[in-house]
N, CA and C atoms as an extended XYZ file, in Angstrom:
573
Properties=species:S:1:pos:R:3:atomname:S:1:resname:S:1:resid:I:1 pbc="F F F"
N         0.840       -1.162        0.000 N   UNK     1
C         0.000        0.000        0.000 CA  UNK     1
C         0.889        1.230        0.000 C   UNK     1
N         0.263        1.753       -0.745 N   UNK     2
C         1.433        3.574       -0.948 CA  UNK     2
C         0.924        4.551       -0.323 C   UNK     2
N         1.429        4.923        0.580 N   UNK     3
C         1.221        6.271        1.400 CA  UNK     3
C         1.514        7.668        0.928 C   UNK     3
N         0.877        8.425        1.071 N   UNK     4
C         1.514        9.762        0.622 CA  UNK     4
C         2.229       10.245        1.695 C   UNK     4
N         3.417       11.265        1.115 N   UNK     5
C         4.030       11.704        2.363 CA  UNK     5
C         3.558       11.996        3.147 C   UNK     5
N         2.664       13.034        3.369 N   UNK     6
C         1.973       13.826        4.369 CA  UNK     6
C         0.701       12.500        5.647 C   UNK     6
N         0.801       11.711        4.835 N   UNK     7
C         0.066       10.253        5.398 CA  UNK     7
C         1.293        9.853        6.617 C   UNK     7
N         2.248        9.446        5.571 N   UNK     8
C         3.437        8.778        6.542 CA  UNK     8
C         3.936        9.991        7.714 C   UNK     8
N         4.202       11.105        7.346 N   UNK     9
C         4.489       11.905        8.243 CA  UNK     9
C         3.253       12.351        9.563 C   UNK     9
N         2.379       11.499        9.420 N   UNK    10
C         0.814       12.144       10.077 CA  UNK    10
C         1.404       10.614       10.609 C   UNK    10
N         1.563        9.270       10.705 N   UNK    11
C         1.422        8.052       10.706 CA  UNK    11
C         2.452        8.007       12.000 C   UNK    11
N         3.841        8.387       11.332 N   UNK    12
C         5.025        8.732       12.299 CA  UNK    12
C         5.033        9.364       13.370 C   UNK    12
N         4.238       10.724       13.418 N   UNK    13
C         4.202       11.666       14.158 CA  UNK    13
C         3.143       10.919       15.151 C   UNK    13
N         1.828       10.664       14.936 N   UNK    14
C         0.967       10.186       15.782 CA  UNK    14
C         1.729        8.753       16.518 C   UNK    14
N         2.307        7.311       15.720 N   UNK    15
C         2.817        6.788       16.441 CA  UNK    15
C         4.478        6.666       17.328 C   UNK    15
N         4.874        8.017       17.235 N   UNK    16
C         6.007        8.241       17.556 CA  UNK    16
C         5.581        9.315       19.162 C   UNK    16
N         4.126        9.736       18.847 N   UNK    17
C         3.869       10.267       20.441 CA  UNK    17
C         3.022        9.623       21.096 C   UNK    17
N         2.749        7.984       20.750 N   UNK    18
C         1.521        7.141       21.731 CA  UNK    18
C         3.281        6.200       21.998 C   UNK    18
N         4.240        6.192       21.370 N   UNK    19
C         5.360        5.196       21.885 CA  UNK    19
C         6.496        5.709       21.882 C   UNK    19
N         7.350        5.271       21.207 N   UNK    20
C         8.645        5.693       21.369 CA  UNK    20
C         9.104        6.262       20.139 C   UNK    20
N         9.912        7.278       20.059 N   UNK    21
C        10.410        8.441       18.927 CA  UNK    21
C        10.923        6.792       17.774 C   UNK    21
N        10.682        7.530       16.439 N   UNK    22
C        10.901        6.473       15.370 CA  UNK    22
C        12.296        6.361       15.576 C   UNK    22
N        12.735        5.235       14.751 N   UNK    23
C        14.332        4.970       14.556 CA  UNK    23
C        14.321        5.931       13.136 C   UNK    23
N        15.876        6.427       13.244 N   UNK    24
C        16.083        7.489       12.002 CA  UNK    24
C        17.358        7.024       11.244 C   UNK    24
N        17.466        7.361       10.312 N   UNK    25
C        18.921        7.416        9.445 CA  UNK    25
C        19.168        8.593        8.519 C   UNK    25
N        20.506        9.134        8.317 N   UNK    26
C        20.382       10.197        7.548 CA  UNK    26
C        22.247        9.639        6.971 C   UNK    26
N        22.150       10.150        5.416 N   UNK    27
C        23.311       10.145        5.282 CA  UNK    27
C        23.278       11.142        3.682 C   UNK    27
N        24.459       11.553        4.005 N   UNK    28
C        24.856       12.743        2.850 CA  UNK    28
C        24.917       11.810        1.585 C   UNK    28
N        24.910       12.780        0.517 N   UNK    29
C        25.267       12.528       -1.052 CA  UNK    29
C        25.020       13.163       -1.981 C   UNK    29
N        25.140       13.188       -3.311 N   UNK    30
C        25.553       14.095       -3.935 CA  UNK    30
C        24.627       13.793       -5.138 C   UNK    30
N        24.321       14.785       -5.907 N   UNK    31
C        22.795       14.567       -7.381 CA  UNK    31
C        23.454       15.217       -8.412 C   UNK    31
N        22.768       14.918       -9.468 N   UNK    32
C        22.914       16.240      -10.338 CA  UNK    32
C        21.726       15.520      -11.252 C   UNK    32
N        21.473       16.446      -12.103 N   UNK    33
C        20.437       16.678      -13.134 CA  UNK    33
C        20.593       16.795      -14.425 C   UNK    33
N        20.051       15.375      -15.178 N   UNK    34
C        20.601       15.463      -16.560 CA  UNK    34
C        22.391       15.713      -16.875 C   UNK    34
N        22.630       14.807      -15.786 N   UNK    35
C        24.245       15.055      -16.288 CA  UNK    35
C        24.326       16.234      -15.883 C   UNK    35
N        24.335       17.453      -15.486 N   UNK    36
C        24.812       18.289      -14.857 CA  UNK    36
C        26.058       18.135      -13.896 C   UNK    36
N        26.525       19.737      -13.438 N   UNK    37
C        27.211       19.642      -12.219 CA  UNK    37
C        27.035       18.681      -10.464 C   UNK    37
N        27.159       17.920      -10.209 N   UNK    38
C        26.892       17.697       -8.631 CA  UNK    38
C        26.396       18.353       -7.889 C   UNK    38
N        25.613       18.455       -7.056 N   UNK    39
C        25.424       19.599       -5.709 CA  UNK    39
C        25.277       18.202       -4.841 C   UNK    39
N        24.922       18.751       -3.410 N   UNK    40
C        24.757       18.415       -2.243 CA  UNK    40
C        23.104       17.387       -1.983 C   UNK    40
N        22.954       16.159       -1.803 N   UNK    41
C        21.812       15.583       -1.153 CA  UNK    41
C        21.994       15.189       -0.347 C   UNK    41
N        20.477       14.438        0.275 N   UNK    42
C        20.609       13.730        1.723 CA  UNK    42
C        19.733       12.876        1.738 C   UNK    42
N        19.897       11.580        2.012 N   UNK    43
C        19.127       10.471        1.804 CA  UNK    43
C        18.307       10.223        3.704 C   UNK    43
N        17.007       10.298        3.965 N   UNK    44
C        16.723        9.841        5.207 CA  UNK    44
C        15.465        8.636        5.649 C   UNK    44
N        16.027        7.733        6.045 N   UNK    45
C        14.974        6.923        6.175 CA  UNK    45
C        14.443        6.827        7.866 C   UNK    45
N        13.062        6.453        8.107 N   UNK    46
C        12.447        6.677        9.506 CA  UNK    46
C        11.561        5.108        9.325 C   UNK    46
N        11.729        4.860       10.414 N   UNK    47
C        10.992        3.593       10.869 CA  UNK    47
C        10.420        4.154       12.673 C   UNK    47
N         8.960        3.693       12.262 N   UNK    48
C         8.314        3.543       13.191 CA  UNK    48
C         6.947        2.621       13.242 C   UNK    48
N         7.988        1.860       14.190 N   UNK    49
C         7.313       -0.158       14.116 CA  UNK    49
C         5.701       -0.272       14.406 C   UNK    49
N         5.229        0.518       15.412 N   UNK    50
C         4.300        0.553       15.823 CA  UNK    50
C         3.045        0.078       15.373 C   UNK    50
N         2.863       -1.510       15.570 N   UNK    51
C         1.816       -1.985       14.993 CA  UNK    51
C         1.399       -1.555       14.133 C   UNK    51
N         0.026       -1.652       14.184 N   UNK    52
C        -0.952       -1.303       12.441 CA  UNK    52
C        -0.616        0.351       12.512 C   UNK    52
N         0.034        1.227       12.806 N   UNK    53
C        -0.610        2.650       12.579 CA  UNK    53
C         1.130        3.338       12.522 C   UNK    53
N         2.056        1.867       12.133 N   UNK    54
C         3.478        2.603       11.852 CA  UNK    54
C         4.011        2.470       10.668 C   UNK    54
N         4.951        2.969       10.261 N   UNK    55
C         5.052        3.573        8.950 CA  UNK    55
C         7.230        3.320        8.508 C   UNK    55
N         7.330        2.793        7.455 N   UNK    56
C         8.699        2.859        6.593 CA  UNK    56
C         8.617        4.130        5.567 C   UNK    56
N         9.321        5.257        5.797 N   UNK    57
C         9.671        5.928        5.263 CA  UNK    57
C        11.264        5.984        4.330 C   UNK    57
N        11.151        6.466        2.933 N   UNK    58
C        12.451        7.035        2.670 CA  UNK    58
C        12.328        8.128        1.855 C   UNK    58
N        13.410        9.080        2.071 N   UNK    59
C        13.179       10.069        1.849 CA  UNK    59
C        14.430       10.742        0.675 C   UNK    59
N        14.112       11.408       -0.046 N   UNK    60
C        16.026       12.150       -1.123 CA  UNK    60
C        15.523       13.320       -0.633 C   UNK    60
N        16.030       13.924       -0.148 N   UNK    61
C        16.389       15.547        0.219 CA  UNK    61
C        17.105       16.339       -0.651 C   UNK    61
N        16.556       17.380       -1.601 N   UNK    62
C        17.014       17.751       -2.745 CA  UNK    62
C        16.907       19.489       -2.063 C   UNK    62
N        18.441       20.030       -1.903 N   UNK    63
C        19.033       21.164       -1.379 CA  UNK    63
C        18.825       21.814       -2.434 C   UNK    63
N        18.250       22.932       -2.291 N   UNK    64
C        18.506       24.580       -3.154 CA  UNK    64
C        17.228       24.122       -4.174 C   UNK    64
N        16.257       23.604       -3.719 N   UNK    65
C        15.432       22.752       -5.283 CA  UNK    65
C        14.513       24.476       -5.412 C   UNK    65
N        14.121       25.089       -4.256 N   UNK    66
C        13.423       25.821       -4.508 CA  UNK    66
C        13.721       27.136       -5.378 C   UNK    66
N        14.981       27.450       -5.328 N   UNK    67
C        15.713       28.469       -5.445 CA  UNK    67
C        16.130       28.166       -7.017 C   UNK    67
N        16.685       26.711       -7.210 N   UNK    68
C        17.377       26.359       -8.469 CA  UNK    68
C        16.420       26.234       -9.608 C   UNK    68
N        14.600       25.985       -8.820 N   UNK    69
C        13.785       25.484      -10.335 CA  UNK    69
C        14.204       24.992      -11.214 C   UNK    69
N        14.861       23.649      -11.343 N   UNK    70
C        16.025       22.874      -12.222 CA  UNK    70
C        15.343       21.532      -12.736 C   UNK    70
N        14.258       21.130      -12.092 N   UNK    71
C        13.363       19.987      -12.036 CA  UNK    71
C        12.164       20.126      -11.709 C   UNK    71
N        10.808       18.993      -12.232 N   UNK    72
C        10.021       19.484      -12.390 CA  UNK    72
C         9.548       19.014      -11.045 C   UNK    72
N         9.996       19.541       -9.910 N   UNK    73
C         9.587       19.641       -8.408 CA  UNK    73
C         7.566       19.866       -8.181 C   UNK    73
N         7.355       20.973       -8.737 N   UNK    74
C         6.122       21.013       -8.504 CA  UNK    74
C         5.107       19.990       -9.211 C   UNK    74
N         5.413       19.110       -9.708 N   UNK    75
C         4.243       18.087      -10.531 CA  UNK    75
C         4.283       16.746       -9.478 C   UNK    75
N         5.114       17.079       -8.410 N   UNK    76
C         5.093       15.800       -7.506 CA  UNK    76
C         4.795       16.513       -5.459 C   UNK    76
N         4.815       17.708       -6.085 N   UNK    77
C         4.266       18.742       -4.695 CA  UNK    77
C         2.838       18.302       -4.172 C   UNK    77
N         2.467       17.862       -2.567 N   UNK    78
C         1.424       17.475       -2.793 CA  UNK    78
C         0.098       16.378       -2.773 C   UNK    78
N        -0.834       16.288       -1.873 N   UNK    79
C        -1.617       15.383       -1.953 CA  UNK    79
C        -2.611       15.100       -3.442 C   UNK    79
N        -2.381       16.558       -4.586 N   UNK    80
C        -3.261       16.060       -5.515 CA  UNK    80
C        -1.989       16.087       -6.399 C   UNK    80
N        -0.873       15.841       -6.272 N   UNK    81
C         0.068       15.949       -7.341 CA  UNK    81
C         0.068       15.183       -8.467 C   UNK    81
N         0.390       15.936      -10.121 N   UNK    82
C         0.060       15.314      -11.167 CA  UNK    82
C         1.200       14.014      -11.580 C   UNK    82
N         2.302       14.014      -10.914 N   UNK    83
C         2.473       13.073      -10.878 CA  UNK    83
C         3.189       12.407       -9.903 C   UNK    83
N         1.977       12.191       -8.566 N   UNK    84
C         1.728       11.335       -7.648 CA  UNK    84
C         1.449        9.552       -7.786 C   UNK    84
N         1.046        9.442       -8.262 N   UNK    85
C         0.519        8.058       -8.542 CA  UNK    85
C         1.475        7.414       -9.465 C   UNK    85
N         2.396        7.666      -10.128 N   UNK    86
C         3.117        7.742      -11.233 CA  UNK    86
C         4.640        6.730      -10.661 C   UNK    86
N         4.624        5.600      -10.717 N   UNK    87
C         5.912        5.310      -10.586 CA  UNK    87
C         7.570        5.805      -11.151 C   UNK    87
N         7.365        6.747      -11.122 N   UNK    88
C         8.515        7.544      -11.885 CA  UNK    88
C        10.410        7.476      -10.686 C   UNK    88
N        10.155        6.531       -9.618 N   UNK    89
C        10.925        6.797       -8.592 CA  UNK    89
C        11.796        5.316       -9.181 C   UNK    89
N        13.229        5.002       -9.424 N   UNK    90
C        13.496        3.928       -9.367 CA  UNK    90
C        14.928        4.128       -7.915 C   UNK    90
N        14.757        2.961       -7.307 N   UNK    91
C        15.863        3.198       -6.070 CA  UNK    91
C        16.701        1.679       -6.031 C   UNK    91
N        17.835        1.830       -6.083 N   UNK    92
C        18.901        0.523       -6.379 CA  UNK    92
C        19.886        0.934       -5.333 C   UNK    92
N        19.660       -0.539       -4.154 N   UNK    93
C        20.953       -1.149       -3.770 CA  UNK    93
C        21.995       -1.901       -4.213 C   UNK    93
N        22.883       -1.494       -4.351 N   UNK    94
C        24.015       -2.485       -4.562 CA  UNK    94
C        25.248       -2.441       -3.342 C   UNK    94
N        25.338       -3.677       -3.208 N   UNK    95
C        26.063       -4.130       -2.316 CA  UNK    95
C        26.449       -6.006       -1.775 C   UNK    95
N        27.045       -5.936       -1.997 N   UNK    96
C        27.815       -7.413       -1.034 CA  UNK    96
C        27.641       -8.685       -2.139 C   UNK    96
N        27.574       -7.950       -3.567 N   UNK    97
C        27.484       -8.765       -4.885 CA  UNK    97
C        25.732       -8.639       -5.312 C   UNK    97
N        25.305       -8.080       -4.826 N   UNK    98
C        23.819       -8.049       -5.142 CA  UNK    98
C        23.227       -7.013       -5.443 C   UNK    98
N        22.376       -6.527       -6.280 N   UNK    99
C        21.999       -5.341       -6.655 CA  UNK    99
C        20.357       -5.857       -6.512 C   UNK    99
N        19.292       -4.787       -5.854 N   UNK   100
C        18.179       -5.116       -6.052 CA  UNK   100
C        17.441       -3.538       -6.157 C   UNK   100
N        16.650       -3.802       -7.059 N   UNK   101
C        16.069       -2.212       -7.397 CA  UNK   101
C        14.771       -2.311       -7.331 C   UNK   101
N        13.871       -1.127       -7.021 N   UNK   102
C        12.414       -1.295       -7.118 CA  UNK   102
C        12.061        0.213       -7.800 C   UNK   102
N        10.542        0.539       -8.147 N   UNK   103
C        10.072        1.945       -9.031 CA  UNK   103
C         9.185        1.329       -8.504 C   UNK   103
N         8.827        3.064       -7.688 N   UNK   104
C         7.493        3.242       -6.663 CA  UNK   104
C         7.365        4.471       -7.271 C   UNK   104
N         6.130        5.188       -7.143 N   UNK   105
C         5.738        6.633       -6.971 CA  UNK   105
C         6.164        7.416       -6.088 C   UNK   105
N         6.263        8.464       -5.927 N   UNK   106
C         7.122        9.426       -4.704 CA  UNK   106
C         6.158       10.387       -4.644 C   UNK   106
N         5.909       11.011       -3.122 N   UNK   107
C         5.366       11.876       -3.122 CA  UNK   107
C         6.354       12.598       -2.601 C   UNK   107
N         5.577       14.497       -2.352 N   UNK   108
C         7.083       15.190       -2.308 CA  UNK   108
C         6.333       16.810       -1.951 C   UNK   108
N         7.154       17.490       -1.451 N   UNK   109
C         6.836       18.588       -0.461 CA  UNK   109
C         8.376       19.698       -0.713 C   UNK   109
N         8.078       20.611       -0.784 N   UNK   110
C         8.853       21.882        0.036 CA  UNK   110
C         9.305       21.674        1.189 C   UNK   110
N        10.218       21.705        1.403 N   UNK   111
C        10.378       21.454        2.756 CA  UNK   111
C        11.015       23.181        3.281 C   UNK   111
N        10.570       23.196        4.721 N   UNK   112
C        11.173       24.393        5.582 CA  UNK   112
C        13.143       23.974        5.862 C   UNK   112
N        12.918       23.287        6.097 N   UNK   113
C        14.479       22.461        6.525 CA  UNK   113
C        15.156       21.447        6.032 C   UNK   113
N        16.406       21.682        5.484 N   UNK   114
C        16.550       22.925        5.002 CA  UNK   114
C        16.093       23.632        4.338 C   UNK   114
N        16.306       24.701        4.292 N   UNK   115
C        15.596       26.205        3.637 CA  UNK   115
C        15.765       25.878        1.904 C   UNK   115
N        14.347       25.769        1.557 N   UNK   116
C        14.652       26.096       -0.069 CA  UNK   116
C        15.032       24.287       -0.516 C   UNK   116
N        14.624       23.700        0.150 N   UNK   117
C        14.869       22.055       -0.292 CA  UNK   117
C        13.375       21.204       -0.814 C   UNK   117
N        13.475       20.488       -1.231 N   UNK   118
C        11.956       19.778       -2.022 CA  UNK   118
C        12.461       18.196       -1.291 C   UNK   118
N        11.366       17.567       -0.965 N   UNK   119
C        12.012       16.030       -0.239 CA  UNK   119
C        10.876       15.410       -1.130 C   UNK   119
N        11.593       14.381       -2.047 N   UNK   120
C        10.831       12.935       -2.489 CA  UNK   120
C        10.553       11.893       -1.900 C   UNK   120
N         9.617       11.436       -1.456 N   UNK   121
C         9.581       10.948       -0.111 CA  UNK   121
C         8.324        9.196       -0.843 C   UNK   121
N         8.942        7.898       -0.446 N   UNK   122
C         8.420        6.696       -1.047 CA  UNK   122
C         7.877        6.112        0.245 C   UNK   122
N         6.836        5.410        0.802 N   UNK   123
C         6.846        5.003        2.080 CA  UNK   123
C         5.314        3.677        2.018 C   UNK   123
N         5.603        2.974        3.091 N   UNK   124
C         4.173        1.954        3.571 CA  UNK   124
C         4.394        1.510        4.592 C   UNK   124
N         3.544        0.986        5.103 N   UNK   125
C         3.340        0.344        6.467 CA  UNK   125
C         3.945       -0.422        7.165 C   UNK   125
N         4.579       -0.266        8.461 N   UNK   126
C         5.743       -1.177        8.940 CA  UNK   126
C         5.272       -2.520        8.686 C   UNK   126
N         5.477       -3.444        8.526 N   UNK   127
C         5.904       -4.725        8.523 CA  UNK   127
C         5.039       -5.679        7.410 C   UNK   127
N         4.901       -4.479        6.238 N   UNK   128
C         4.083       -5.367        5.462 CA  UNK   128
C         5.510       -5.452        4.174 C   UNK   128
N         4.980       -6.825        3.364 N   UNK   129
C         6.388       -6.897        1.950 CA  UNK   129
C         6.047       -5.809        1.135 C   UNK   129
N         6.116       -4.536        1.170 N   UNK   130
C         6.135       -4.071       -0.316 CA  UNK   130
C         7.397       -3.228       -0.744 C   UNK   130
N         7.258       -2.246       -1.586 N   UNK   131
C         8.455       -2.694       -2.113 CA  UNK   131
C         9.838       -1.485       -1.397 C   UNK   131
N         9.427       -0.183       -0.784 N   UNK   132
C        10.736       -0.114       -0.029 CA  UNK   132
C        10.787       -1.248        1.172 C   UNK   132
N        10.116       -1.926        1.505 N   UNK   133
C        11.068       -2.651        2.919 CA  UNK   133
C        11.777       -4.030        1.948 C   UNK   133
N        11.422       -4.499        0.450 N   UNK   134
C        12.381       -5.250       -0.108 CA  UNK   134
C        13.753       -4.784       -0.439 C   UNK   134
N        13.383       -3.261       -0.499 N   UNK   135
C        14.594       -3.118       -0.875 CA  UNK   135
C        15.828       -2.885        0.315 C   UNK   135
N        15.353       -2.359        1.503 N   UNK   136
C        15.838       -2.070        2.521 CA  UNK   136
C        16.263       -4.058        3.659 C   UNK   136
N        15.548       -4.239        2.850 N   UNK   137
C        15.660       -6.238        3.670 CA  UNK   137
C        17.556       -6.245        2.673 C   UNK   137
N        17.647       -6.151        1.655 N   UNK   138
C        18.657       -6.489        1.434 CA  UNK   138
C        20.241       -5.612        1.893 C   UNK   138
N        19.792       -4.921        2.416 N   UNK   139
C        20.953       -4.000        3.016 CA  UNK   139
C        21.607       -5.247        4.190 C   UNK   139
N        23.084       -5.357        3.553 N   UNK   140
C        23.684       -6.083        4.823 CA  UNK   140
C        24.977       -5.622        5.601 C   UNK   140
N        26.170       -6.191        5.897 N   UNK   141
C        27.181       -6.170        6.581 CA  UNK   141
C        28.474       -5.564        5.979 C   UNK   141
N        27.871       -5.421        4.321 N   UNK   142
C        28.457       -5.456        3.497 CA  UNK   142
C        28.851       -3.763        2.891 C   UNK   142
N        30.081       -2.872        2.444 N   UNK   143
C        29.455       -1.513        2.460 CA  UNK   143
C        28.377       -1.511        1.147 C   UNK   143
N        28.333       -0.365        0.565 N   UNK   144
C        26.990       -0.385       -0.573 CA  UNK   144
C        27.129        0.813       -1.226 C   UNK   144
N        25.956        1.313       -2.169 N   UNK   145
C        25.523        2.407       -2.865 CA  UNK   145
C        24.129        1.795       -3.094 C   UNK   145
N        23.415        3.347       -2.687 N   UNK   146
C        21.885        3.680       -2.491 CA  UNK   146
C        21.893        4.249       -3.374 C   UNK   146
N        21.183        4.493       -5.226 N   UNK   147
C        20.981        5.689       -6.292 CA  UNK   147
C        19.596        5.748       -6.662 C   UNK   147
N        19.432        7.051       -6.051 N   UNK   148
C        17.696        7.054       -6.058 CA  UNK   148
C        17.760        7.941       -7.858 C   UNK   148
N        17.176        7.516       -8.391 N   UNK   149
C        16.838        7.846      -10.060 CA  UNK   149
C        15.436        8.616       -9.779 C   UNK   149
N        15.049        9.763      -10.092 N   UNK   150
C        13.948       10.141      -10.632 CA  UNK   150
C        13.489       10.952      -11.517 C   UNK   150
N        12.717       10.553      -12.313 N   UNK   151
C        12.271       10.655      -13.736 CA  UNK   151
C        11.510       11.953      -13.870 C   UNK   151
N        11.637       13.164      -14.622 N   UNK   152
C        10.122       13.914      -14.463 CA  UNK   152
C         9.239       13.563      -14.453 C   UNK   152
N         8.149       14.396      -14.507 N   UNK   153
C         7.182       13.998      -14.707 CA  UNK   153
C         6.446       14.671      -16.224 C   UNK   153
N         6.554       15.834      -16.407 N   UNK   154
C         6.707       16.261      -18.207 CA  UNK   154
C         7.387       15.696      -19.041 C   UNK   154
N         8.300       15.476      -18.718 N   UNK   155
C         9.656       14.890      -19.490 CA  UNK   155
C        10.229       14.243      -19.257 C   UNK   155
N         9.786       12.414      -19.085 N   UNK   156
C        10.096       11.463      -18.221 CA  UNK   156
C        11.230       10.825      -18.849 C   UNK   156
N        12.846       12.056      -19.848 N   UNK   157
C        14.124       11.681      -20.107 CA  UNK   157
C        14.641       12.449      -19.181 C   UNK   157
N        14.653       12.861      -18.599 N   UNK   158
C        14.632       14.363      -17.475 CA  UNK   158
C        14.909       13.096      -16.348 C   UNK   158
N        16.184       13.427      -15.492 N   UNK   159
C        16.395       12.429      -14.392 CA  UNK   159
C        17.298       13.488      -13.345 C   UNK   159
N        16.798       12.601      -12.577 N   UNK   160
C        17.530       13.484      -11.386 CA  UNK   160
C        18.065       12.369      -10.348 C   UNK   160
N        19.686       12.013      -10.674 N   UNK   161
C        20.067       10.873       -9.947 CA  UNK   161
C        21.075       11.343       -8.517 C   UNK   161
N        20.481       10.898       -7.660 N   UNK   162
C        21.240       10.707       -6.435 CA  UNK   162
C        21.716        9.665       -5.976 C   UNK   162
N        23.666        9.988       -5.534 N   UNK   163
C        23.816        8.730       -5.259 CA  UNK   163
C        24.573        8.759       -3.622 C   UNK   163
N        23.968        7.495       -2.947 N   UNK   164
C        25.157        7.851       -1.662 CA  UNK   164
C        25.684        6.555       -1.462 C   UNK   164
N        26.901        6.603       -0.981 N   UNK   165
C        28.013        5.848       -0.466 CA  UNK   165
C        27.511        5.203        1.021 C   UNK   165
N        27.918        4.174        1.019 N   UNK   166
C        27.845        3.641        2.848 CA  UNK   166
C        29.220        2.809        2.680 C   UNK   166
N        29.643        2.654        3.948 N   UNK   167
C        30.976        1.750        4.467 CA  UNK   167
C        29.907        0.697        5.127 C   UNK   167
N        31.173        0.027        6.022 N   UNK   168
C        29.821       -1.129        6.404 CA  UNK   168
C        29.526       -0.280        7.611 C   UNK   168
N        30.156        0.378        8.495 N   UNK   169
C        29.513        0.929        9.757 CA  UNK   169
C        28.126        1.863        9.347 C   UNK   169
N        27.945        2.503        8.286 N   UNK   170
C        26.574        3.557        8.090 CA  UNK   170
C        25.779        2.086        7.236 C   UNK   170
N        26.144        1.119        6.759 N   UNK   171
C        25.092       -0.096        6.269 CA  UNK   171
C        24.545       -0.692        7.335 C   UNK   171
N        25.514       -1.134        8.605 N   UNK   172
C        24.970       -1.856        9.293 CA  UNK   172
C        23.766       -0.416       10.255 C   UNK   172
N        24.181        0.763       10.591 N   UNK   173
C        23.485        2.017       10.897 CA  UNK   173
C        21.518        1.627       10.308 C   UNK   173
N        22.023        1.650        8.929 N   UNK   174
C        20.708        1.511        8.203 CA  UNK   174
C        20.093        0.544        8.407 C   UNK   174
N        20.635       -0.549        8.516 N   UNK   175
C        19.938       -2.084        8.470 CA  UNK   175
C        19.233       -2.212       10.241 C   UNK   175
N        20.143       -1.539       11.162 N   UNK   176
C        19.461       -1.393       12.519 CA  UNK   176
C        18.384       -0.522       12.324 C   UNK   176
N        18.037        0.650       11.963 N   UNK   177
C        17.170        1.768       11.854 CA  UNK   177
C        15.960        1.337       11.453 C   UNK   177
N        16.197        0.231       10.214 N   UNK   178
C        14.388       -0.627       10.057 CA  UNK   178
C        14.221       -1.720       10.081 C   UNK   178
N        15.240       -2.439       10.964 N   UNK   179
C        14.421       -3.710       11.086 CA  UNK   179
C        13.596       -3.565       12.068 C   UNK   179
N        13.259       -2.940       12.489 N   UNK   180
C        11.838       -3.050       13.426 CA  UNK   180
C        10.635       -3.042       12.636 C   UNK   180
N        11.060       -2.260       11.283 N   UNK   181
C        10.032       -2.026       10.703 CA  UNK   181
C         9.215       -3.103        9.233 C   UNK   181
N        10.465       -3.791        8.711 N   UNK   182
C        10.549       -4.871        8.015 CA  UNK   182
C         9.500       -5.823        8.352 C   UNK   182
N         9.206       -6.978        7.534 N   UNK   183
C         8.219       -8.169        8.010 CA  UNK   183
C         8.791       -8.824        8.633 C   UNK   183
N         8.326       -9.121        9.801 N   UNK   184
C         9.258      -10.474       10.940 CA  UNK   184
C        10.416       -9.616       11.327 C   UNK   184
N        10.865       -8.437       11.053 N   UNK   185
C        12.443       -8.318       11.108 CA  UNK   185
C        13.505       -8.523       10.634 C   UNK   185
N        12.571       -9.800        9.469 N   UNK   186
C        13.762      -10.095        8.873 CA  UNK   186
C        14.717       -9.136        7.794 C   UNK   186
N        15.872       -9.627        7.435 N   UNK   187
C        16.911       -8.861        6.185 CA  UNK   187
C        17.746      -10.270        5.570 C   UNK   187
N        18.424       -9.462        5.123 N   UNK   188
C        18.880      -10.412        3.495 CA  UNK   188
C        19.344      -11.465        4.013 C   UNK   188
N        19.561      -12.986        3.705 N   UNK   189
C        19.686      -12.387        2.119 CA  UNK   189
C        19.058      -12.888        0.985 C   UNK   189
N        17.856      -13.189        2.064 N   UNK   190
C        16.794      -13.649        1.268 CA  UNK   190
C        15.568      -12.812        0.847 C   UNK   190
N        15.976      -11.683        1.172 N   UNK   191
C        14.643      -10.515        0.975 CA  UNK   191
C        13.559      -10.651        0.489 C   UNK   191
């Protein structure tokens, strides 16, 4: 089931103040657009296990999006966004000889913090199989690369790729942060 951001962030927030604050991850990396120059991203994922009413979040944090108008940010702004429903998101682990990728829809917001940033944000329900917690089951011991790909939505040759680095200490970081939230708990490497 696909959540919209503003769902998962309503999901998090409510079961993060009947229990305990979600588990978080954040790690830097770097985008560019259509082959462009590099700038600055930030990849963040939130788990909060909390029975039926908790939520797997992940998130690309896209710095200066407001300021740069470089992508078509506003067609994914949004609970009626035009392209909300739109699997236009593809996200690939690779790591420890295994590469596993999934294309979900993203929903996506302005964000206040940082100032002038747009967050693409993919998410569902803790502990059910779909497809970010497959992709997050295969994160292991192993270091990796996370490259979130996303497609416009006018001009779906139009990409906007982010990629980040992990060692094994920020893999194994990640792989603690949602297995609470995963089915059973389980992770790879049978995802």
């Amino acid at each position: 089931m696909t959540i919209r951001l503003g769902a998962a962030a309503a999901a998090l927030t409510c079961a993060s103040a009947a229990f305990a604050q979600p588990l978080e991850f954040s790690r830097n990396g770097t985008l560019t657009i259509d082959a462009g120059a590099a700038r600055a991203a930030a990849l963040h994922v939130s788990c909060a296990p909390q029975g039926r009413s908790g939520a797997l979040s992940i998130e690309l944090v896209v710095h200066e999006a407001n300021t740069r108008k470089d992508f078509d940010y506003d067609d994914f702004e949004g609970p009626d966004a035009v392209a909300g429903s739109r699997a236009l998101s593809r996200v690939t682990w690779t790591g420890g000889g295994r590469t596993t990728e999934i294309t979900h829809a993203a929903a996506g917001a302005y964000a206040p913090e940082p100032a002038g940033a747009f967050v693409f944000g993919i998410s569902q329900m803790a502990h059910h199989r779909d497809a970010p917690s497959k992709l997050l089951r295969m994160v292991g011991d192993e270091a990796g690369t996370l490259v979130w790909t996303q497609a416009g939505a006018g001009k779906p040759a139009r990409e906007l790729v982010a990629r980040f680095e992990f060692d094994v200490a920020a893999a194994r970081q990640l792989r603690a942060a949602v297995a609470g939230c995963l089915p059973g708990g389980a992770l790879h490497p049978d995802g």
